[in-house]
N, C-alpha and C positions, 0 to 999 in steps of 0.2 A: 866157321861163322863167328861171328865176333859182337851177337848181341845187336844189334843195331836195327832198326830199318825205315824205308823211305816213304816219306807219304809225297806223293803229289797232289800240286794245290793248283786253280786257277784263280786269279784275280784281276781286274781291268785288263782280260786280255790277255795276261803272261804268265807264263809256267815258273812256279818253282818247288821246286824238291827239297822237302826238310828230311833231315835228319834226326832222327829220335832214340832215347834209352827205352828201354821196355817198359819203363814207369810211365814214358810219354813225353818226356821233357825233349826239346829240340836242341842238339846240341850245334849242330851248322843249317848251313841252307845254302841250294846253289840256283842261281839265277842265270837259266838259259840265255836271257838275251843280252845280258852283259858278261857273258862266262866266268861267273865270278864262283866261288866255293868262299862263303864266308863263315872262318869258326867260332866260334864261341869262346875255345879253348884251344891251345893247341895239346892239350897232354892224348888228344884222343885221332889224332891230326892222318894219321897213316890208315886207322881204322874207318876213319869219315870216306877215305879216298877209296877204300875197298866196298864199302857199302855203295856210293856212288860211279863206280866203275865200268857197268854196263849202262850205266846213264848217260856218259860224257862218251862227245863225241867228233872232239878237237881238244884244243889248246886252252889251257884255264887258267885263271887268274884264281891264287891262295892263299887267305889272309884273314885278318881278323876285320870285322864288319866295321864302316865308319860309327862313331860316336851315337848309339843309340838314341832316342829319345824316351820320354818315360812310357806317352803308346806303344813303340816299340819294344818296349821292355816289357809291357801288360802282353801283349799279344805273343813274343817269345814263351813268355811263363807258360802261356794257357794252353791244358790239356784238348791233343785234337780231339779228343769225343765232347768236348765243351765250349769247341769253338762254332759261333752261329751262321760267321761268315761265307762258310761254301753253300748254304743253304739256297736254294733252288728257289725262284718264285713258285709260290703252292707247292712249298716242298713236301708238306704233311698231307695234303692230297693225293698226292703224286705215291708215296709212300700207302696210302688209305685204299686205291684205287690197286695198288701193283698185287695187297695184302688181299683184297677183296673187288676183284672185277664187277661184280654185278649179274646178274643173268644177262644172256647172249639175246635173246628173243624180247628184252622192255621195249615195249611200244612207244615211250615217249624217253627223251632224252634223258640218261640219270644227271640229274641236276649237278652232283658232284663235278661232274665235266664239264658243264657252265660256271661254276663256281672256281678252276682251277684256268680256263680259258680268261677267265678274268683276269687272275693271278698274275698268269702269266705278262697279259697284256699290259697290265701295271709295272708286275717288275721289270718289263724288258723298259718298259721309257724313263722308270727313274734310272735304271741304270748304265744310259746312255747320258743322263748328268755327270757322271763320275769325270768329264773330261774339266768340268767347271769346278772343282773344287770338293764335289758330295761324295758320298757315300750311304749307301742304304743295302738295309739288311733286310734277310724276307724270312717270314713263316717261324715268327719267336715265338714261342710254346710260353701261355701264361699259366699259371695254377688255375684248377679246375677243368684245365678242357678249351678255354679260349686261344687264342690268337690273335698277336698284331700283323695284320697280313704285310705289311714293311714299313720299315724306320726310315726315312732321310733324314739323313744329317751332315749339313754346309751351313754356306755362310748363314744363310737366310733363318736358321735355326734350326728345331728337329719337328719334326711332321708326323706321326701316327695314320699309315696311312691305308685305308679298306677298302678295298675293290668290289664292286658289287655290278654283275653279268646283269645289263638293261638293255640288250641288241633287238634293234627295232621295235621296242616297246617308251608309251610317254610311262614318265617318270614326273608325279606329285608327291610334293615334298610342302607337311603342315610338323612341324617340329612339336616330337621329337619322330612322329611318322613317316616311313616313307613308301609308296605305293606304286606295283610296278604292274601299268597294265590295270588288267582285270581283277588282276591278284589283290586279295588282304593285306591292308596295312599294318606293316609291323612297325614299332619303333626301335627303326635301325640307328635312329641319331646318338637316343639312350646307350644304347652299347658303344657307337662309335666314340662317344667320348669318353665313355667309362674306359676304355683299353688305354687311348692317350693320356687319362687321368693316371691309372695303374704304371705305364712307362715312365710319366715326370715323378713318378714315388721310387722307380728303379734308379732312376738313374741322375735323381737330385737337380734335377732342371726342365725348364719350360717344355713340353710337346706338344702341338697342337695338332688339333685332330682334323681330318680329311676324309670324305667320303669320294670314292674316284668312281664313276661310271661307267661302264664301259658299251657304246655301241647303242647310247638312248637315242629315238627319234625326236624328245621335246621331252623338256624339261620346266618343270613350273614351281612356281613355291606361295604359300598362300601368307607367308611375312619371311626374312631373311633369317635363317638358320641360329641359334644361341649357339656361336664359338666357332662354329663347324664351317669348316671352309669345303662346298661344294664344286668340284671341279669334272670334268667330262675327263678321255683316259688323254684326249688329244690335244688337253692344255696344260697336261706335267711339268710338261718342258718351260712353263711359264715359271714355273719353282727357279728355276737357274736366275732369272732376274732379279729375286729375293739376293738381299745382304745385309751388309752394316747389322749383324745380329754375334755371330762369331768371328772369332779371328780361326785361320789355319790351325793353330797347332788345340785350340779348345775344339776342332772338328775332327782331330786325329783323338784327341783324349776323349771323347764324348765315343767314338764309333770302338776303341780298345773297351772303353767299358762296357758297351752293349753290346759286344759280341761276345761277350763270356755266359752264358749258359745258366751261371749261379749268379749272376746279379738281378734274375729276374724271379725265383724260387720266392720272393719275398713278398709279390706282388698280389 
């Protein structure tokens, strides 16, 4: 054994296999779809190949990675137990529910499972933006107990954005309250901006915050929202038409910083 081992990662789609010291640090990475094995180093070059050996499964290309960028450089450094990025929409639900199922026999649906059906349904349409430019991250752990249920971050800027399970139920919305059904108003706006508030303090620039819907039959508002941009889950994809706010390489450095774990401990 030679110390080493391999994490695999998915991202837009494509598999790759990092390479790590026991400390954590990534010393190569190989990328299935372009059979590349890119090192870092080569002092470590012979051992990379043995750690990766029942991985590969043809012909590889071996070499030192093209000219990193500073993102790339953030995201090499960062320890994988602190990276945000493979996180799952409702990944802390998902984790809450595995930890603590619920009783077999509740008569009514445990809400957590609406709650995480939401999630889901959110993360899955922002990140079918990712072909346009964005990126977004899901289920960031704030101090105290809270959550930004997911980040987008492209051209159009960065979004704070909170999914909230309204399937066949109207949806009255008097700021900062919002009221689903029959149900008690609670003021969800309060919160929903206070997390977008907490994100633009992490991470030193604008987020605007988003309340997403998922599955309302009608939607009302008794004056237009302070800040809060309300959206249904089926007009996400309107976010991709957003621009003239970043350029490329401030959407790659904006999304290196908030996937790191510790940049938001301060929040």
């Amino acid at each position: 054994m030679n110390g080493l081992r391999v994490i695999p990662t998915w991202r837009h789609g494509r598999e790759r296999l990092y390479v790590c010291l026991t400390d954590g640090r990534n010393i190569a990475w190989y990328d299935r779809e372009t059979a590349r094995i890119n090192l870092i180093g080569d002092d470590r070059k012979e051992d990379v190949l043995e750690a990766l050996g029942p991985f590969l499964t043809g012909p590889v290309t071996v070499g030192p990675p093209p000219v990193p960028t500073p993102a790339e450089l953030a995201r090499l450094s960062l320890h994988p137990d602190d990276d945000l990025a493979p996180n799952r929409p409702g990944e802390a639900l998902l984790v809450a529910l595995d930890r603590d199922p619920g009783p077999a026999h509740r008569l009514r649906a445990d809400p957590r499972r609406r709650a995480l059906f939401a999630e889901q349904a959110v993360g899955e349409a922002l990140d079918r933006l990712d072909g346009a430019g964005w990126h977004t991250l899901h289920s960031i752990p704030l101090p105290g107990g809270d959550r930004v249920h997911h980040l987008a971050i492209g051209p159009g800027g960065l979004f704070a954005v909170h999914a909230l399970y309204a399937r066949r139920a109207r949806v009255r919305i008097a700021d900062p309250l919002v009221t689903l059904g029959r149900h008690e108003p609670e003021p969800l706006l309060r919160r929903v901006r206070g997390n977008a508030a907490r994100a633009s303090y992490a991470l030193t620039a604008e987020v605007r915050p988003v309340l997403a819907l998922v599955g309302p039959t009608d939607v009302s508002f008794t004056a237009p929202p302070r800040e809060v941009r309300v959206l249904q889950d089926t007009a996400l994809p309107d976010l991709a038409r957003l621009g003239g706010v970043l350029k490329p390489a401030d959407v790659e450095a904006l999304h290196a910083m908030a996937r790191d774990r510790g940049a938001w401990g301060r929040v």
